[in-house]
C-alpha positions as CSV (number, residue, x, y, z in Angstrom):
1,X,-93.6,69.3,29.7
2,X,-91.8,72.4,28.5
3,X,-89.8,74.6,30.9
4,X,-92.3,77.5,30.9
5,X,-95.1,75.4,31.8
6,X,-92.5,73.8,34.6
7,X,-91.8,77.3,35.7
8,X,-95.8,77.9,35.8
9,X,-96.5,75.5,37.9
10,X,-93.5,76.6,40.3
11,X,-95.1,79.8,40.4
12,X,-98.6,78.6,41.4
13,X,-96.9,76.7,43.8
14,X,-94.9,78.9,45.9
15,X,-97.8,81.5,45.7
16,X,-100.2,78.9,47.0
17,X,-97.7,78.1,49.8
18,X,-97.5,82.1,50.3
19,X,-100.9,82.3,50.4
20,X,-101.4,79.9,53.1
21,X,-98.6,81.2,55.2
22,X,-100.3,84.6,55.2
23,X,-103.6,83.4,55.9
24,X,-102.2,81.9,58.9
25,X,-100.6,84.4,60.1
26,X,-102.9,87.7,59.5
27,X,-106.3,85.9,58.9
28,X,-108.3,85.6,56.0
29,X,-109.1,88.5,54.7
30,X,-105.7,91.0,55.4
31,X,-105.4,92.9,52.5
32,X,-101.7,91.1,51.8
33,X,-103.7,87.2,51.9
34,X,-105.9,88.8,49.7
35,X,-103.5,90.5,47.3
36,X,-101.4,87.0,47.4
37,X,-105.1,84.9,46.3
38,X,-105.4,87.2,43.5
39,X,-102.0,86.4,42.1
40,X,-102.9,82.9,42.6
41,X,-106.1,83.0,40.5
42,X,-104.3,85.2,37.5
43,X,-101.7,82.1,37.2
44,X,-104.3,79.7,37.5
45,X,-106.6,81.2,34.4
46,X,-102.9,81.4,32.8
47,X,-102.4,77.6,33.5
48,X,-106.0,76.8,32.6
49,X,-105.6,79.1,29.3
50,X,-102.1,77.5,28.3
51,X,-104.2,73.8,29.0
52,X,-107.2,74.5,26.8
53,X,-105.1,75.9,23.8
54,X,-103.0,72.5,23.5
């Protein structure tokens, strides 16, 4: 596994963590859960991108 693919996965990580945090703590549908889900789903189409080329 290569180190930007390592850092990806990081990434989707802590932003998944984030996410759920936020969720907890302002609800479901606060603007900053929201914002945090659709960072989320850009690094997963950039994971599922980077998977389907190789």
């Amino acid at each position: 596994m290569t180190t930007g693919m390592k850092s990806l996965l990081s990434s989707i990580e802590k932003t998944r963590l984030e996410m759920i945090y936020l969720a907890h703590k302002y609800g479901y549908s606060n603007p900053s859960v929201v914002k945090c889900s659709q960072k989320l789903d850009l690094l997963l189409n950039t994971y599922n991108n980077t998977m389907v080329k190789q």
